[in-house]
Structures are given as structure tokens and as C-alpha cells.
C-alpha positions in Angstrom: 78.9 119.0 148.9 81.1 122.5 148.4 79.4 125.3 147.1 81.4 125.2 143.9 79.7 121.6 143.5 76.0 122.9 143.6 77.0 124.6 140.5 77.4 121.6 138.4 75.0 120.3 135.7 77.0 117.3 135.3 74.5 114.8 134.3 71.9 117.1 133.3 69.8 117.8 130.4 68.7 121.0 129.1 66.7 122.8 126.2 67.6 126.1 125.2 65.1 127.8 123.1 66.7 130.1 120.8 70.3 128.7 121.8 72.2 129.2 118.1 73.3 133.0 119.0 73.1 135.8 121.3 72.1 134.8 125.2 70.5 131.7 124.2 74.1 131.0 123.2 75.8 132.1 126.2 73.5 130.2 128.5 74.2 127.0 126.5 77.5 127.2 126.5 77.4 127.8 130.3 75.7 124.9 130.9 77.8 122.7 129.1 80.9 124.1 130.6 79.5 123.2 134.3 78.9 119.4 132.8 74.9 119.5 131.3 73.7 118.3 128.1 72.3 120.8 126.2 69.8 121.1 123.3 69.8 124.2 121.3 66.9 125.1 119.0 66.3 127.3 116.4 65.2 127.5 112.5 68.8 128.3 111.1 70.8 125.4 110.5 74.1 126.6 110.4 73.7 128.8 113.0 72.6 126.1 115.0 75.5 123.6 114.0 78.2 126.5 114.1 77.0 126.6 117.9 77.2 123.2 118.8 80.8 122.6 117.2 81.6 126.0 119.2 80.1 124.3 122.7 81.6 120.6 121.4 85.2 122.1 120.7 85.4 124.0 124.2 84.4 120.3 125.6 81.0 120.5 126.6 77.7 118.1 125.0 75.7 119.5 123.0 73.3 118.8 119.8 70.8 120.9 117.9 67.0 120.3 117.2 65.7 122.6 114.2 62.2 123.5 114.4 60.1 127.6 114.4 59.6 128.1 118.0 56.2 129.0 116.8 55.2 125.5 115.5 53.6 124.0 119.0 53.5 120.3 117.4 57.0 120.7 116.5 58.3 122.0 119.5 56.3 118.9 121.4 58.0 116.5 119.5 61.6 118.0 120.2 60.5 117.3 123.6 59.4 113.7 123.3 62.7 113.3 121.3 65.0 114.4 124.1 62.9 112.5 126.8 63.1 109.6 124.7 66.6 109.6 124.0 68.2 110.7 127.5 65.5 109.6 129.2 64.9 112.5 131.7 65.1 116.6 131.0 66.1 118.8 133.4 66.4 122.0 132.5 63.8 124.5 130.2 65.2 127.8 129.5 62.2 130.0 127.5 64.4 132.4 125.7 63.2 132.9 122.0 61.6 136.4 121.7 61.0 138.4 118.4 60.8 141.7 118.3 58.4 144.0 116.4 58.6 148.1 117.6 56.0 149.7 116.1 53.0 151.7 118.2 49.9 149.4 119.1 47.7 151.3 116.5 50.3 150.5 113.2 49.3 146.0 114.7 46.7 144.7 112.8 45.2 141.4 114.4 47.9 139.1 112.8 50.4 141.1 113.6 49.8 140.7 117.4 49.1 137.2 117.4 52.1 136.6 115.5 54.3 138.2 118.3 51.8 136.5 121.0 52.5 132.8 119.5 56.3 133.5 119.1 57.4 135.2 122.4 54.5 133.7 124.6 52.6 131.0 123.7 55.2 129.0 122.7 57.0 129.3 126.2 53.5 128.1 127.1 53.6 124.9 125.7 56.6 124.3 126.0 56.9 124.7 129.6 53.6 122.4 130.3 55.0 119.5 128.6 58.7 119.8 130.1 57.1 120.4 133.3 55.0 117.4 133.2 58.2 115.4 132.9 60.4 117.5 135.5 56.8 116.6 137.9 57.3 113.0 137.1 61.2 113.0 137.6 61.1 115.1 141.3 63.1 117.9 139.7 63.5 120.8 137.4 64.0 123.9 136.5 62.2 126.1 134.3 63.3 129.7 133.4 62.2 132.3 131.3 64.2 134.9 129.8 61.6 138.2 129.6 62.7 141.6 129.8 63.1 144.7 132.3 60.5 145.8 129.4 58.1 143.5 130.8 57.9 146.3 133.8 59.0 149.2 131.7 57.7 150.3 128.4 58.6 152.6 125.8 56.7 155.1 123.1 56.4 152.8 119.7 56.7 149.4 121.5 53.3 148.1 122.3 52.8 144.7 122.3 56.4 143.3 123.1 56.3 144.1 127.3 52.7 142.3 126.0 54.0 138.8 125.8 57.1 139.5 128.3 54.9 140.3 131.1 52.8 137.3 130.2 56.0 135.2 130.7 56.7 136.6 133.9 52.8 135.5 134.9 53.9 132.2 133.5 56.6 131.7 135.7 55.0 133.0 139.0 51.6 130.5 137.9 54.4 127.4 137.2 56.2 128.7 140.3 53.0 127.9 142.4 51.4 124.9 140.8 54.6 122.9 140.1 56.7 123.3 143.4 55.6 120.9 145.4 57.6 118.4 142.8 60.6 120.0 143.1 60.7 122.2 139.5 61.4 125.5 140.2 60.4 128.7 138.4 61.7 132.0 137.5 62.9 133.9 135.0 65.7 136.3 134.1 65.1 140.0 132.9 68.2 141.4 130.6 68.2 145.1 130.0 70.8 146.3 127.0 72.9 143.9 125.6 74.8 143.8 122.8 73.5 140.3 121.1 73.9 140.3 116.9 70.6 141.4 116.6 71.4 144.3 118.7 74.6 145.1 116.9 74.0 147.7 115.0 72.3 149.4 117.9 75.1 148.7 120.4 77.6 150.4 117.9 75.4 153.6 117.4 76.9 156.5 118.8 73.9 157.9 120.0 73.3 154.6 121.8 76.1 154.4 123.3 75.2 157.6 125.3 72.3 156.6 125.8 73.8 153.9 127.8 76.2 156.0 129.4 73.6 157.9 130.3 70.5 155.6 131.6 72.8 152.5 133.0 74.9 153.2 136.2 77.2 150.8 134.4 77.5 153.4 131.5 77.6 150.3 128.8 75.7 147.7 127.1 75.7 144.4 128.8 77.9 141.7 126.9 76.1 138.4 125.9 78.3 136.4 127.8 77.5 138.3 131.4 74.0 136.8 131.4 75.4 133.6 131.9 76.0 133.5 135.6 72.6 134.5 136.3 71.0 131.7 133.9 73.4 129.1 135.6 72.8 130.1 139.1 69.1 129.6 138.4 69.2 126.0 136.5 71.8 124.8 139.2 71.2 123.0 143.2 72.6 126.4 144.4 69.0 128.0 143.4 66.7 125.0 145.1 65.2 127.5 147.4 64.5 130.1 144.6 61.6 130.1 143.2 59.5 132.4 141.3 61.5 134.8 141.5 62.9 137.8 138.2 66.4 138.2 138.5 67.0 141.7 136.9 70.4 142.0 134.8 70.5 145.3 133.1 73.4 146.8 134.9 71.1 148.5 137.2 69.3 150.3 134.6 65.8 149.8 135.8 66.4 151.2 139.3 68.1 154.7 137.9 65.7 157.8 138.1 
């Protein structure tokens, strides 16, 4: 087997939380380039069926399951569906995380759990029940998108690195517990990039120097330059990686 060949997903199935925009997007349609199936999720329709005629027209497989991320009995079932229809999964990429900047004294209780369920205990779940099948099967890989705020925080942005440094735990606990079955897990940390919910932020002139100014890169990231990393990880040329954050932020997080 060439190098070039442990790249391939060709035969594989993967869900992609979050998949109908942004990096969820990009790392679906990188999978389905190198040959996987993937499964996109998300609770906007359109968005979601936009993306998988997007990933369809370039060639690749792809279908959409609809469902809040932050339903647990709903995100169980998707799994059961796609287990039940392909008969194996493969592939579990975590990367669904809301956003809510606000100081940790403006959070009343909801607040935080609401954050909690969306961007941590969902992965959670998720991750048991895909794992359980990946145990079963002899293989898998489960990655987590978190955040180089998961190590880093910021005034006004309390409970966010909250749930991404949970993930990270995750990964390192899954890591331990599930490798002896051959699923690997690890996670990916993106620093700026310019996703449509960034947008706005991306264009802002006094972000832009920021970026200039805190990333030895001097730019925002573009969505689709997470995709390398993401398919590196799910692919045979990661077998011996394994709980391990890949950081890609442009070097952001090691600048003084």
C-alpha cells in the first residue's frame, strides 16, 4: 500500500456533526473526495441538502440526517439509522459548537447548561454509542473538533473553553479506554477561521489586524485548510495517533 493509498476512505462511513456549512462542511466534503460516505447533520434543511448536492455534484456520497445536536434521543437514532442501513460506521467527527461570549457572571444556570448540552454533552453521547460500534467492528476513528480556546481564554468568554476543554478530556478518556479495539481518538483545535458565522468578524478591519498582528500567518484561516488535518486523522495514515490535539490556527497559540 502507497502512502497516497492510506489516505483513502473508500468504503467508509462517516458522521459529521454540524457538516451543512463552515468546517463541518469542509471535512465532509474531504472525506467524500478521498472515497467515504458521509452523513451530515444539522437542524437547517436547506443548508443541509444544498451541502450534499454540493459534495454529490463534485462526485462524492453523501446524505443528510436532520436533527438539534442537542436532542440525545435524536442524535441516537441517526446513529442506529446509519448502522442499520450501511451496516458499519467508521468515522465520528464531534464538530457542532455554539457560541455564547458573554462574562461568566451575565450566565444564569440555563444558560450554561444550554452551552454544556450543545457543545459537550452531546459529543458525549454521541461518541459512546458510535464507539460501541467502532469496538465491535475492530476500527474507528473518533475526532473532536475543540478549540486553541480550550487552552487559551479570553475576557467575556467564560464558559465556551468550558465545554472545549471538556472535549479534549473526552478524547484523551476515549483515547484510553477504546484503543485496545482499534478506534482512535483525538481531536483538532482551529484558531481563526473565516466560517459564515465568522464572516462578519473576518471582514472587520480591526480584525484583520488583529490577525496580522497575533498569527505568524498574518490571516484568518480559510475553512477549507482544516481539511487536511481532519482527513489525516480519520484515515490508515493516523493508526498510530492517538489522543493526540492537532493545533491549526496558523501558529497563533505559540506567538508571545
Amino acid at each position: 500500500m502507497s502512502i497516497f493509498d492510506r489516505f483513502s476512505l473508500a468504503g467508509r462511513v462517516a458522521l459529521i456533526t454540524g457538516g451543512g456549512r463552515g468546517l463541518g462542511f469542509e471535512i465532509a466534503r474531504a472525506f467524500a473526495e478521498a472515497g467515504g460516505h458521509v452523513v451530515v447533520t444539522g437542524r437547517n434543511a436547506a443548508a443541509l441538502d444544498a451541502a450534499v448536492a454540493a459534495i454529490v455534484k463534485g462526485g462524492g456520497s453523501a446524505q443528510a440526517a436532520i436533527f438539534d445536536i442537542a436532542d440525545i434521543q435524536a442524535g441516537r437514532a441517526a446513529i442506529a439509522d446509519i448502522h442499520n442501513a450501511r451496516g458499519h460506521l467508521d468515522i465520528l467527527v464531534n464538530n457542532v459548537g455554539a457560541r455564547d461570549r458573554r462574562p461568566l457572571a451575565a450566565f444564569n444556570d440555563d444558560a450554561i447548561l444550554n452551552l454544556i448540552r450543545t457543545d459537550l454533552l452531546s459529543a458525549i453521547s454521541l461518541s459512546r454509542d458510535a464507539a460501541e460500534i467502532m469496538k465491535a467492528q475492530g476500527h474507528g476513528r473518533l475526532i473532536a473538533v475543540t478549540s486553541i480556546v480550550g487552552e487559551m481564554a479570553r475576557p467575556g468568554d467564560a464558559i465556551y473553553p468550558v465545554a472545549k476543554q471538556g472535549l479534549t478530556g473526552l478524547m484523551r478518556s476515549m483515547a484510553v479506554e477504546y484503543g485496545a479495539y482499534g478506534v482512535t481518538s483525538n481531536a483538532i483545535a482551529p484558531g481563526m477561521f473565516a466560517t459564515e458565522t465568522n464572516a462578519a468578524l473576518a471582514e472587520n478591519p480591526d480584525m484583520v489586524a488583529f490577525a496580522r498582528q497575533r498569527v505568524p500567518l498574518q490571516r484568518w484561516g480559510r475553512p477549507d485548510e482544516i481539511a487536511g488535518a481532519a482527513l489525516f486523522l480519520a484515515s490508515d495514515a493516523a493508526s498510530f495517533v492517538n489522543g493526540h490535539v492537532l493545533t491549526v490556527d496558523g501558529g497563533m497559540s505559540v506567538q508571545m
